[in-house]
VMD Tcl script that draws the C-alpha trace (Angstrom):
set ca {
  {20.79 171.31 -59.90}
  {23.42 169.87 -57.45}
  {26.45 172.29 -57.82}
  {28.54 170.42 -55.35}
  {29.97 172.67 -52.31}
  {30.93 176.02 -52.64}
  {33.01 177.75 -50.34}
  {30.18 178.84 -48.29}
  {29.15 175.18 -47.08}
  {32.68 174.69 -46.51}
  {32.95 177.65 -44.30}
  {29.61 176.86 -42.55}
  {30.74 173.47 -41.59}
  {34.26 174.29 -40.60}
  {32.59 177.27 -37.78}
  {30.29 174.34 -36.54}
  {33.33 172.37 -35.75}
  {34.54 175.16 -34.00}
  {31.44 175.58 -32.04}
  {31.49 172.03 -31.06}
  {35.06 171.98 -30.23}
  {34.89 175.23 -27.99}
  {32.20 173.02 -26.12}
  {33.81 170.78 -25.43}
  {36.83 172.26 -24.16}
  {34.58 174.12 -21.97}
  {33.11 171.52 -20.70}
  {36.22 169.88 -19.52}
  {37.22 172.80 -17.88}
  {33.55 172.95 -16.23}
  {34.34 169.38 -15.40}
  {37.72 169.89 -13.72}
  {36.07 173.31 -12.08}
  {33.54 171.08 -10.43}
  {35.89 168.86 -9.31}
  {37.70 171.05 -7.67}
  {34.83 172.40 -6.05}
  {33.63 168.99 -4.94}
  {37.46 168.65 -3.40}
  {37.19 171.99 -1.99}
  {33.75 171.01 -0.92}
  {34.68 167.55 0.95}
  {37.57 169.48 2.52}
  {35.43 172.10 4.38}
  {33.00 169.04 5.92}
  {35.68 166.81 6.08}
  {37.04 169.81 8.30}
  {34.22 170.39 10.23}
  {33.46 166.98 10.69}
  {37.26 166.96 12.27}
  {36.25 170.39 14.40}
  {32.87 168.84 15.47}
  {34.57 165.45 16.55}
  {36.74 167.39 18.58}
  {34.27 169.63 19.81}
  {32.34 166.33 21.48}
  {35.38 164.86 22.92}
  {36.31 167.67 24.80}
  {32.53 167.99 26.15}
  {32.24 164.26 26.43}
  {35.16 164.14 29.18}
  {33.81 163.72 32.64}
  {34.15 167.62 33.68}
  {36.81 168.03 36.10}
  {35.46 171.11 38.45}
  {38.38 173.29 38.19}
  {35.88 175.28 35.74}
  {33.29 175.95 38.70}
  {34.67 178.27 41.23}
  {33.82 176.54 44.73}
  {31.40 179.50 45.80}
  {29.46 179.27 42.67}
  {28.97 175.06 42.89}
  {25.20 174.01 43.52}
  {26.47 170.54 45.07}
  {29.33 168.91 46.63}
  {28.81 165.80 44.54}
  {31.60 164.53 41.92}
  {31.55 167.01 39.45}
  {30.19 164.37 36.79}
  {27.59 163.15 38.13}
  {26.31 166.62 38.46}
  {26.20 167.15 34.74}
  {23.67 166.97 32.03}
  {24.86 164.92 30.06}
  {25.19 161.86 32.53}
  {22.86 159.57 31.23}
  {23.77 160.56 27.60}
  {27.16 159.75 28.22}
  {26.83 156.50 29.56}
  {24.44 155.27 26.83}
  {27.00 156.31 24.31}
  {29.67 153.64 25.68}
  {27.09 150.86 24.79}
  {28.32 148.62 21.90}
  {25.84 148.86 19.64}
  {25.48 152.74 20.33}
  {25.55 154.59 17.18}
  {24.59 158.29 15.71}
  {22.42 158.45 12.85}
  {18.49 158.01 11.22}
  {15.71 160.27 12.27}
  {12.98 160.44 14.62}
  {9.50 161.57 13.20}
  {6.75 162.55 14.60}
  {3.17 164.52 14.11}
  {1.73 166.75 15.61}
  {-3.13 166.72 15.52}
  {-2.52 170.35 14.59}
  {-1.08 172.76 12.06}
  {1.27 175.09 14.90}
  {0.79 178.92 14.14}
  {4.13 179.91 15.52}
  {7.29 178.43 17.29}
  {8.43 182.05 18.27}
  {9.27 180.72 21.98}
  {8.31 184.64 22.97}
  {5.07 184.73 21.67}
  {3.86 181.26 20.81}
  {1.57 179.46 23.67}
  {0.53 175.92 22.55}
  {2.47 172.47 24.07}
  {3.09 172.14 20.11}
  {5.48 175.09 20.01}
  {7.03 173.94 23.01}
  {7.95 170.62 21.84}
  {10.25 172.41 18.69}
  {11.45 175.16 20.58}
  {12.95 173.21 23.46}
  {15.43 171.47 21.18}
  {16.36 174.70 19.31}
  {17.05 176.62 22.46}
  {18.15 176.00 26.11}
  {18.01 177.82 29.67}
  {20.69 178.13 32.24}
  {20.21 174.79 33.79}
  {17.69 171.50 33.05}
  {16.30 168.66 34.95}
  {18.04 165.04 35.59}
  {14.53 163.13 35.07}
  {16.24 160.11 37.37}
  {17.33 162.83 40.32}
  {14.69 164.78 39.84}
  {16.24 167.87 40.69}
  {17.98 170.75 38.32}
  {21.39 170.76 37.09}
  {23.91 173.08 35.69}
  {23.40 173.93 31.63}
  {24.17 176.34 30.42}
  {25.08 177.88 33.98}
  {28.45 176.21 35.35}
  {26.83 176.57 38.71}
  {24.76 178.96 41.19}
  {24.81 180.43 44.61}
  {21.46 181.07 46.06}
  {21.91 184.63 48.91}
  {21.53 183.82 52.32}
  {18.31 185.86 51.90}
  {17.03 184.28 48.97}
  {16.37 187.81 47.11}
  {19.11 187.06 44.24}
  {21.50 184.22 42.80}
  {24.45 184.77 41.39}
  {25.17 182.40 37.91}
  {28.60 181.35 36.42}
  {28.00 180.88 32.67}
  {30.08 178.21 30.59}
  {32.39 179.51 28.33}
  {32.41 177.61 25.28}
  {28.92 178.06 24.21}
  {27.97 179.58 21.03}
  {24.75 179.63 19.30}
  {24.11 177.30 16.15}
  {25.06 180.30 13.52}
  {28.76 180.42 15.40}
  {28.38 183.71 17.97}
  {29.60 183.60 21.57}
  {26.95 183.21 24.09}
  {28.06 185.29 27.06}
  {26.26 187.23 29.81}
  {24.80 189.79 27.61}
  {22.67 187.50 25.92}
  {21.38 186.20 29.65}
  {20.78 190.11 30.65}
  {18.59 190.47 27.06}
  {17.05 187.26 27.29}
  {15.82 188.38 30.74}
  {14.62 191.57 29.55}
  {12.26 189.90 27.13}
  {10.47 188.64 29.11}
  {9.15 191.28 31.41}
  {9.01 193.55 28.14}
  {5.16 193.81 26.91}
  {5.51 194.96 23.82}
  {6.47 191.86 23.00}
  {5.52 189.01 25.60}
  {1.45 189.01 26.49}
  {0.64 189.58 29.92}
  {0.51 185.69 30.94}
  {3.92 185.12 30.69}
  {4.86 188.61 32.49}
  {2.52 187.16 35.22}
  {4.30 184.16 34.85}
  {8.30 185.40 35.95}
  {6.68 188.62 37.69}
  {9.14 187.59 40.95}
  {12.06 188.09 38.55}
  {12.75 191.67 39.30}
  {16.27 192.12 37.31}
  {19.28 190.44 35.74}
  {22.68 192.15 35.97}
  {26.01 191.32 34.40}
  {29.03 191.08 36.52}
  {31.18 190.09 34.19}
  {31.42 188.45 30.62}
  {30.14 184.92 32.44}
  {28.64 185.69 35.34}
  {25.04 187.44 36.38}
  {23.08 188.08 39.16}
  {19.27 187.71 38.92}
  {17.13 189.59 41.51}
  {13.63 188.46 42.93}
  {10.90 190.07 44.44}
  {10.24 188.15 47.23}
  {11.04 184.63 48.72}
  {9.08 182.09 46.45}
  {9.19 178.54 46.45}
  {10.17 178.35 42.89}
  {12.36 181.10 42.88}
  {15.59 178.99 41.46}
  {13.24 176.62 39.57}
  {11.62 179.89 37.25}
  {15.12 181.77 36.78}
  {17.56 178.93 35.48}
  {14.87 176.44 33.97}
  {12.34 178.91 32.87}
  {13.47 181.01 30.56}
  {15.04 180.51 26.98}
  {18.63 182.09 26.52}
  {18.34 183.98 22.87}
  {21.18 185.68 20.67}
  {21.14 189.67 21.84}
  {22.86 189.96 18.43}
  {20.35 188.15 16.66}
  {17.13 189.58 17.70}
  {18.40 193.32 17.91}
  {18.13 193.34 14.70}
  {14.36 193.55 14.65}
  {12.06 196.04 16.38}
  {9.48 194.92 19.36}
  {6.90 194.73 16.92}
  {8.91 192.55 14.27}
  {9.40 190.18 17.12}
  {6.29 190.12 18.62}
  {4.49 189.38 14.66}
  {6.92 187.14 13.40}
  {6.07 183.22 13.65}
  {9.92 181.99 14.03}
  {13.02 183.93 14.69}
  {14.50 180.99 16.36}
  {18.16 180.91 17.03}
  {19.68 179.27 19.86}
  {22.36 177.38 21.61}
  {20.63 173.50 21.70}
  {21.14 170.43 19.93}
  {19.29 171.42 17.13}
  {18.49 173.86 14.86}
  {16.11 175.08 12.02}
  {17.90 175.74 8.16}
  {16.03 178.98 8.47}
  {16.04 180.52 11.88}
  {13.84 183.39 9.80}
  {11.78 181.08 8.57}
  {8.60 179.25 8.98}
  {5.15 178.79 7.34}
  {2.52 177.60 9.65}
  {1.13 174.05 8.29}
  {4.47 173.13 6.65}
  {6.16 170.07 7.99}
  {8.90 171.10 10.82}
  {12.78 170.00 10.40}
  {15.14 170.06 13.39}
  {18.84 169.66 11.84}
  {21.46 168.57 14.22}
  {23.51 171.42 15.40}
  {27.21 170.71 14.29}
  {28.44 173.50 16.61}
  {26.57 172.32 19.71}
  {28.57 172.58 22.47}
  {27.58 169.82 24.99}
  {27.51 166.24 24.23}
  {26.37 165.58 20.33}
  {22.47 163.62 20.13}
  {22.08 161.12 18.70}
  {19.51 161.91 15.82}
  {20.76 163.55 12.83}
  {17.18 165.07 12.71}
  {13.54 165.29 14.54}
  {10.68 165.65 12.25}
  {7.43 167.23 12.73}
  {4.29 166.40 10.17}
  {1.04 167.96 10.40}
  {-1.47 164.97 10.61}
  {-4.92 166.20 11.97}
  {-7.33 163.24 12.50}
  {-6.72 160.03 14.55}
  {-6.82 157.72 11.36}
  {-4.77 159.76 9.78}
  {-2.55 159.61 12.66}
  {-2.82 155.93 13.02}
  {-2.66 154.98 9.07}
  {0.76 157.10 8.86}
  {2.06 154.70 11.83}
  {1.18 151.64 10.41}
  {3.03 152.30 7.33}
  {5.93 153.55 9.20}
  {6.16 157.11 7.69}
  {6.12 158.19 11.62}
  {7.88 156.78 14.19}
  {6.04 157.85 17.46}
  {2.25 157.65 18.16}
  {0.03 157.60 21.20}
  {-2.82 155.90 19.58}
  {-6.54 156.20 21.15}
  {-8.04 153.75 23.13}
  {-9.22 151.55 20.82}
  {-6.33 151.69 17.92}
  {-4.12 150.79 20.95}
  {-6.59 147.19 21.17}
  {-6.00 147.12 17.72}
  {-2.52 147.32 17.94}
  {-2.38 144.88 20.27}
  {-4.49 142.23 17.74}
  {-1.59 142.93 14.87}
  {1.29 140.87 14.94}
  {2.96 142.54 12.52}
  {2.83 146.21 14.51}
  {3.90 144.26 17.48}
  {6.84 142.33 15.79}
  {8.44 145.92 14.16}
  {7.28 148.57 17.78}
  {7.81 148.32 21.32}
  {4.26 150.24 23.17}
  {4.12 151.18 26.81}
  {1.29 152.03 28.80}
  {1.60 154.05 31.90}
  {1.14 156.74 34.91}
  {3.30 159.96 35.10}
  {2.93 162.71 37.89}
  {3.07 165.25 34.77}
  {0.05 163.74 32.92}
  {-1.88 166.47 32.77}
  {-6.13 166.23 33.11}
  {-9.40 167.32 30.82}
  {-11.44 170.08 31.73}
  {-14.66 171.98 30.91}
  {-14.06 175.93 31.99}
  {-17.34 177.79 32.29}
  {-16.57 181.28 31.55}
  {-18.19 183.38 34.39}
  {-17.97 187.04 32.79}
  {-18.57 187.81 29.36}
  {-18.72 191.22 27.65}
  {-18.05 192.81 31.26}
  {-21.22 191.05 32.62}
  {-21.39 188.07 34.93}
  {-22.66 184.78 33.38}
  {-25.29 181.59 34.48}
  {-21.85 180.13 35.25}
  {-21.00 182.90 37.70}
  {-23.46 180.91 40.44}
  {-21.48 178.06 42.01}
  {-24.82 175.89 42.13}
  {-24.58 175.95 38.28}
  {-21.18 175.02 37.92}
  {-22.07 171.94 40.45}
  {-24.88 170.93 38.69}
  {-23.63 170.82 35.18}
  {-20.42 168.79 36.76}
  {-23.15 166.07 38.37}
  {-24.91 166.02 34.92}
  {-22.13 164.14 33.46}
  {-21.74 160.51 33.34}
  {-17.83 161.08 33.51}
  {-17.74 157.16 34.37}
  {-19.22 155.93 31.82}
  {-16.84 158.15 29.26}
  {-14.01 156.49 31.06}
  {-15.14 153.25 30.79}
  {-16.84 153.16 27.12}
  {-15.01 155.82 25.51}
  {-11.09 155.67 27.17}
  {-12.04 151.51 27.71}
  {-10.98 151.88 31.23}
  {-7.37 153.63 29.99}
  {-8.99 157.03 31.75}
  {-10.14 158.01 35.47}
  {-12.28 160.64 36.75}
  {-10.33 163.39 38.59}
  {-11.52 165.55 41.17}
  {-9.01 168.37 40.86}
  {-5.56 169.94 39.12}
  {-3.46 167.71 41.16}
  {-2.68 164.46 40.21}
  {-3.62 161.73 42.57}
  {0.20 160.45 42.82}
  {1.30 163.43 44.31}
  {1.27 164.96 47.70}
  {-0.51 167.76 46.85}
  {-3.74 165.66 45.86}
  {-6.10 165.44 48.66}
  {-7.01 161.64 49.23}
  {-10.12 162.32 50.71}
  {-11.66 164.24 48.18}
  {-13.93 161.93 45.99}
  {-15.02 162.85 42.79}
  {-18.37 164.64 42.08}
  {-20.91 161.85 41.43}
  {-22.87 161.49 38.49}
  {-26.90 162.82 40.52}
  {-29.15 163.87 37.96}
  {-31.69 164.52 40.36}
  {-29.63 166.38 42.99}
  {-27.86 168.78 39.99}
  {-31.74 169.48 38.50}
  {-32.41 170.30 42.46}
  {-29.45 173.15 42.38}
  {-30.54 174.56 39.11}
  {-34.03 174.93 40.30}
  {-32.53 176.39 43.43}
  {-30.56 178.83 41.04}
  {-33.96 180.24 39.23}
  {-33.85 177.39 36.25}
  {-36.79 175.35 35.20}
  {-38.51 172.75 33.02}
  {-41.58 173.44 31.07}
  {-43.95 171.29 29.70}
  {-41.62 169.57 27.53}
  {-38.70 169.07 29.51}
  {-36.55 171.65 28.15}
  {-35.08 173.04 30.99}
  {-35.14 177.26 30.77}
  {-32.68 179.97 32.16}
  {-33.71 182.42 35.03}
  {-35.01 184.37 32.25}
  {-37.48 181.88 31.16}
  {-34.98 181.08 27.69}
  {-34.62 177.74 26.73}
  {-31.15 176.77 28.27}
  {-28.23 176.56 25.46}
  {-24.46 175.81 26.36}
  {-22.12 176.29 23.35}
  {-18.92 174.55 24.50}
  {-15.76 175.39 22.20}
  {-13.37 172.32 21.62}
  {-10.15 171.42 19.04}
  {-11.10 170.23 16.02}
  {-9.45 167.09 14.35}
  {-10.15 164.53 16.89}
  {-12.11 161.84 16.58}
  {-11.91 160.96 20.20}
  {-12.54 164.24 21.74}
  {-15.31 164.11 19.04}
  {-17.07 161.23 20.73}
  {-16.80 162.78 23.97}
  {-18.44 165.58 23.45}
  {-21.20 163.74 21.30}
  {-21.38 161.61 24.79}
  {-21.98 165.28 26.66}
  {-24.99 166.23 24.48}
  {-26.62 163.27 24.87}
  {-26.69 163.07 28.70}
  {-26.71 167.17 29.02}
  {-30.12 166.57 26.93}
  {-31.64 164.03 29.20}
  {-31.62 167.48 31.67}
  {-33.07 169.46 28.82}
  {-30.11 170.85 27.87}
  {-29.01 171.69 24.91}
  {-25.29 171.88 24.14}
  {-23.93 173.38 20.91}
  {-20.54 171.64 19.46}
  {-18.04 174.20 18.33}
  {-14.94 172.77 17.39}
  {-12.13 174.97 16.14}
  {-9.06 174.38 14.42}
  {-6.25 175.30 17.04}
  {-5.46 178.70 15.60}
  {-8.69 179.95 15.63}
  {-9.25 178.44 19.23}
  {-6.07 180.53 20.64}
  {-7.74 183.15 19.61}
  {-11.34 182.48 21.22}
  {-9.59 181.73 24.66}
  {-6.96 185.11 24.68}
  {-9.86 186.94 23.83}
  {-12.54 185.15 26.29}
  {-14.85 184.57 24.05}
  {-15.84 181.92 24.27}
  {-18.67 180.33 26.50}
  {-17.51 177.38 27.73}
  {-14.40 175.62 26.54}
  {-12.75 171.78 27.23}
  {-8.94 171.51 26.77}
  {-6.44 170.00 28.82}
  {-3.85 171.31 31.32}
  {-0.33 169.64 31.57}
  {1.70 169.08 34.67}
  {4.68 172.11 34.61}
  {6.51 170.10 37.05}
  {6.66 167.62 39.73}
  {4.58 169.96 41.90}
  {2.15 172.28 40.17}
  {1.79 175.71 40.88}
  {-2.21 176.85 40.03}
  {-1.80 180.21 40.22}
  {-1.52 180.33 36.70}
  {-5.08 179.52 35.71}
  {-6.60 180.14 38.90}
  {-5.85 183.22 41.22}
  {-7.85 186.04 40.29}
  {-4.70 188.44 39.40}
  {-4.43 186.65 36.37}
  {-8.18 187.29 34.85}
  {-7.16 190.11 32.91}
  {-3.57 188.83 31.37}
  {-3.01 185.71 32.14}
  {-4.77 182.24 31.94}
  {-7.50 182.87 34.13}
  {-9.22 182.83 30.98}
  {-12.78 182.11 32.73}
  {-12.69 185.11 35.38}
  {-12.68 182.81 38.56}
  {-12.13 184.63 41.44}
  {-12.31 183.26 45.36}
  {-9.70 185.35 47.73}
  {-9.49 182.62 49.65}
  {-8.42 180.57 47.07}
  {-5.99 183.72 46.36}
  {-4.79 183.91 49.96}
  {-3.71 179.95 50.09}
  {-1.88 180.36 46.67}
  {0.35 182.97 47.68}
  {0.42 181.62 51.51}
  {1.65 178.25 49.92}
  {4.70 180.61 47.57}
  {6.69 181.57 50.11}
  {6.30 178.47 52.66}
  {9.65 177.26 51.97}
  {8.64 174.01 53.89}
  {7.81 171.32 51.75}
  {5.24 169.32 54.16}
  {3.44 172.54 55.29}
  {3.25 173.57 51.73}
  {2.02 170.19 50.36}
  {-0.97 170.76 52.97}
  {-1.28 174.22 51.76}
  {-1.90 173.10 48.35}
  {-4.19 170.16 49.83}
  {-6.61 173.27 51.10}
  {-6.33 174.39 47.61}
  {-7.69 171.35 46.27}
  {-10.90 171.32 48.43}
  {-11.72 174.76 47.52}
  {-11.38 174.41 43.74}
  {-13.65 170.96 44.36}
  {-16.54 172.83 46.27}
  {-16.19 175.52 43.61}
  {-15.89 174.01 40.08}
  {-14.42 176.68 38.11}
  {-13.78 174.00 35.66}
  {-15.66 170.64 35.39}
  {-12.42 168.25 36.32}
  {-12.61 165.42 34.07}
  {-10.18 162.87 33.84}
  {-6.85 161.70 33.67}
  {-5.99 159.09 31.17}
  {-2.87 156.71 30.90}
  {0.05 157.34 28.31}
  {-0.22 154.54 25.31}
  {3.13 155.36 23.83}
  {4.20 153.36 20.83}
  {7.27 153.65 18.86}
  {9.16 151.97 16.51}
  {11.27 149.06 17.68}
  {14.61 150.53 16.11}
  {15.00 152.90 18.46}
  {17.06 151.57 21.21}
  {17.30 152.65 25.05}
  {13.82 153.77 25.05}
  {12.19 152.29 28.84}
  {10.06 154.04 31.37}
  {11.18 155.75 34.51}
  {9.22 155.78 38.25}
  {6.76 158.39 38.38}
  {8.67 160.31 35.58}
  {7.14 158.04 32.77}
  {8.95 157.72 29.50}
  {13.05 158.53 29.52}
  {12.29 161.21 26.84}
  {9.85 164.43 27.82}
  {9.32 165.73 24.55}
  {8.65 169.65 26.24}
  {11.50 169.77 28.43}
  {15.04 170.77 27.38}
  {16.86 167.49 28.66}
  {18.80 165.13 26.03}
  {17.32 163.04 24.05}
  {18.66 159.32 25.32}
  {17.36 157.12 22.49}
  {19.57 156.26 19.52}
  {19.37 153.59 16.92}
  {22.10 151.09 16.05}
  {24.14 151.34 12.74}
  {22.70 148.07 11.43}
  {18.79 149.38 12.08}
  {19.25 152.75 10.83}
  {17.30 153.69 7.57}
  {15.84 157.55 7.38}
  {18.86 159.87 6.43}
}
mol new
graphics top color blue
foreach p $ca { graphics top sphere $p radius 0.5 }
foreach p [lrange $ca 0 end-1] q [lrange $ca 1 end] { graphics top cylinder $p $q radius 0.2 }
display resetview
């Protein structure tokens, strides 16, 4: 029976009134606290906005040379024109110039590590060349280095050391000073092996020492004379935080897939961070200390087939794509791709070549591939013209060696090993092969004669090719085994050697390439020699052609190179093929360059020139 309220209800309800009164005082207060915050908040990038605008004007005056003691200059040209941010500079005074969107791209294949130190794949490369920076870069338009993070240099009269002046207002993107003791460490890292493999110790082997004079200055120390003495020392090598990196042990360093602090134009969130397969995020560095790029970010998605590659293009959830042959005809058909991109199609002196490398010892005993007349024959069993033309559509040529044929250290003469059935059967049965009954054609050792050949996985094209391979290795009773890997699992074939034979592609280092690297025998055991090749003549010319200071006589140094490699055919040289670049037709000052190609090299540390106008902008 209803007894009305009692003085219980009444008490109940008057503490829930409380309750919702004290909430919503306190949530006022919260209110007002995050206000205050959010002030407090905009204040601090308001702030740094202020610090980072002022930051860029001072390193967007023309440079005035009082800064670069006259000893330590590396030219007597105005003291502008000698700086690395030029071209960036210039572009910026365009009307429509304007900072802002993103840039993303994809890379065919998830990238195991961007640890500059221990990483080894062009992927890395690309990321860790925005993140960090060495002591000078490369005007693409001079061709020729110029001052980075170095003020300037002065080569000794001996050419046995050069003495750097660093800049002074550097820091790295987490606020520390770089000075000269981070140049000294960086140094040191790279001749230390319980950290670096032995390819890259190979590599700077002429480097002998770095010493500090002072705060901003060092002298580095070489071995010898060598051509590319300068070239290795100030554009070579990466400049990391000593502070950062002390922190860890050898081994930490050597294991771990990032640790990737620098000085560039960009950074990671997480310089401790990184999960291989993940997509990769370069923020803009707000405490860079040269001239500001123009992208607030560069993005990096894992996209590991063609149509994949192509698809993600098309709906313009990448920016950048270098279709294959026949998605570029495609292309080509769609108005709509060609009324939102801009596509080029050309020739650069870096483009690098394909390759088959027949590994020649395995398990400490010489292979079929250790006898020249093998290596010849299986070269002559390919149709490489017919890959080029039905395959590339005629975007491809075949090569005849490492040098590319717009360069002086190509020999002109040299043709191409033909496709000869008959005369590369001849050599193999000179070599102790034969054919039995059936055609299959059978080893020295009477086996039926099986090539495994170890590829990337991913690509459709590459796919075809080596579906084209099979099909005319069988016509010689051949048999060859497809083994494609996915990349990580490939690095690991090749540093071990084990592998049997292996296609891949080299890339151009330079504007004259140095084939030691993958060639002289001191570099079978650590280095990329990977398929034990060794011809002391070959040797002898390398190291005749490093300290011929000459250009000419060195050009026809390397020319003697090139007619021993094609008489030898360590690797079957394949072909070059043309860049098909297309991008999306936002992006403004993008344009090719003679010989150079594009006016962005995506694994060189040079500033980015492209930028996209307020109006266009839409990825932030």
């Amino acid at each position: 029976m209803d007894q009305g309220f009692r003085f219980k209800d009444v008490l109940v309800i008057v503490l829930l009134v409380g309750v919702l009164v004290t909430l919503w005082v306190g949530m006022i207060q919260n209110d007002r606290q995050w206000s205050r915050l959010n002030v407090i908040e905009d204040s601090i990038s308001n702030q740094t906005k202020d610090l980072t605008a002022i930051r860029q004007q001072i390193a967007e005056l023309p440079a005035r040379g009082a800064v670069i003691e006259e000893s330590l200059a590396t030219t007597t040209a105005a003291p502008d024109d000698n700086s690395p941010f030029r071209r960036l500079r210039a572009v910026k005074q365009r009307p429509d110039y304007a900072q802002g969107d993103w840039l993303v791209d994809a890379f065919q294949s998830e990238v195991p590590k961007i640890n500059e130190l221990t990483s080894g794949d062009v992927y890395s490369r690309v990321v860790y060349t925005k993140v960090l920076e060495p002591l000078a870069t490369y005007d693409l338009e001079k061709r020729e280095l110029v001052p980075l993070l170095a003020e300037g240099w002065q080569m000794a009269d001996d050419g046995l050391s050069v003495t750097v002046r660093l800049r002074r207002n550097v820091t790295f993107s987490n606020g520390d000073p770089m000075t000269a003791d981070d140049v000294v460490y960086s140094f040191g890292l790279i001749r230390n092996a319980n950290i670096v493999d032995g390819r890259l110790i190979q590599y700077y082997r002429h480097i002998t020492g770095c010493e500090k004079i002072d705060d901003y200055t060092v002298r580095i120390d070489f071995e010898k004379v060598f051509y590319e003495n300068l070239y290795r020392a100030v554009f070579g090598i990466m400049i990391h935080s000593k502070k950062f990196l002390s922190q860890y042990t050898d081994e930490q360093i050597r294991q771990h897939p990032a640790l990737l602090l620098g000085t560039g134009p960009y950074r990671i969130a997480d310089p401790t961070r990184y999960t291989p397969g993940e997509t990769i995020v370069l923020l803009r560095n707000d405490r860079y200390w040269g001239v500001s790029p123009s992208l607030d970010r560069i993005v990096y998605r894992i996209i590991q087939s063609d149509q994949a590659m192509d698809l993600a293009f098309r709906n313009g959830e990448i920016d950048l794509h270098l279709p294959t042959p026949e998605q570029h005809l495609a292309l080509l058909e769609d108005p709509v791709m060609l009324d939102r991109t801009q596509h080029f199609v050309y020739e650069q002196i870096r483009s690098g070549y394909r390759y088959i490398a027949w590994n020649q010892v395995r398990g400490g005993e010489p292979t079929l591939y250790a006898d020249r007349r093998v290596r010849q024959a299986l070269t002559m069993l390919l149709d490489r013209e017919r890959v080029c033309e039905e395959i590339f559509l005629g975007f491809s040529t075949v090569t005849s060696g490492p040098f590319h044929e717009i360069g002086d250290q190509d020999d002109p003469s040299i043709e191409p090993w033909p496709y000869d059935p008959d005369r590369a059967i001849a050599l193999l049965e000179e070599a102790g092969f034969r054919r039995d009954d059936k055609g299959t054609m059978l080893t020295p050792e009477g086996e039926p004669f099986k090539i495994q050949i170890t590829y990337p996985a991913g690509s459709d094209l590459g796919q075809k090719i080596m579906l084209a391979f099979k099909d005319q290795y069988a016509l010689a009773g051949i048999n060859l085994e497809l083994n494609p890997q996915k990349w990580a699992l490939l690095l690991q074939s090749m540093n071990s050697k084990d592998f049997e034979a292996i296609t891949l592609g080299w890339g151009a280092g330079g504007f004259e390439g140095d084939i030691e690297q993958m060639f002289h025998s001191r570099n079978i055991p650590n280095g990329d020699n990977r398929n034990a090749y060794s011809n002391p003549d070959l040797d002898a010319l390398i190291e005749k052609a490093h300290v011929t200071l000459d250009r000419e006589e060195r050009m026809e140094i390397w020319r003697q190179c090139h007619r021993i490699l094609h008489e030898d055919q360590p690797y079957t040289f394949l072909f070059r093929s043309k860049v098909r670049f297309w991008l999306d037709d936002r992006f403004a000052n993008v344009h090719e360059m003679p010989v150079v190609g594009m006016n962005y090299t995506s694994t060189w540390p040079v500033p980015i020139e492209w930028y996209v106008p307020a109006e266009m902008q839409f990825r932030q």
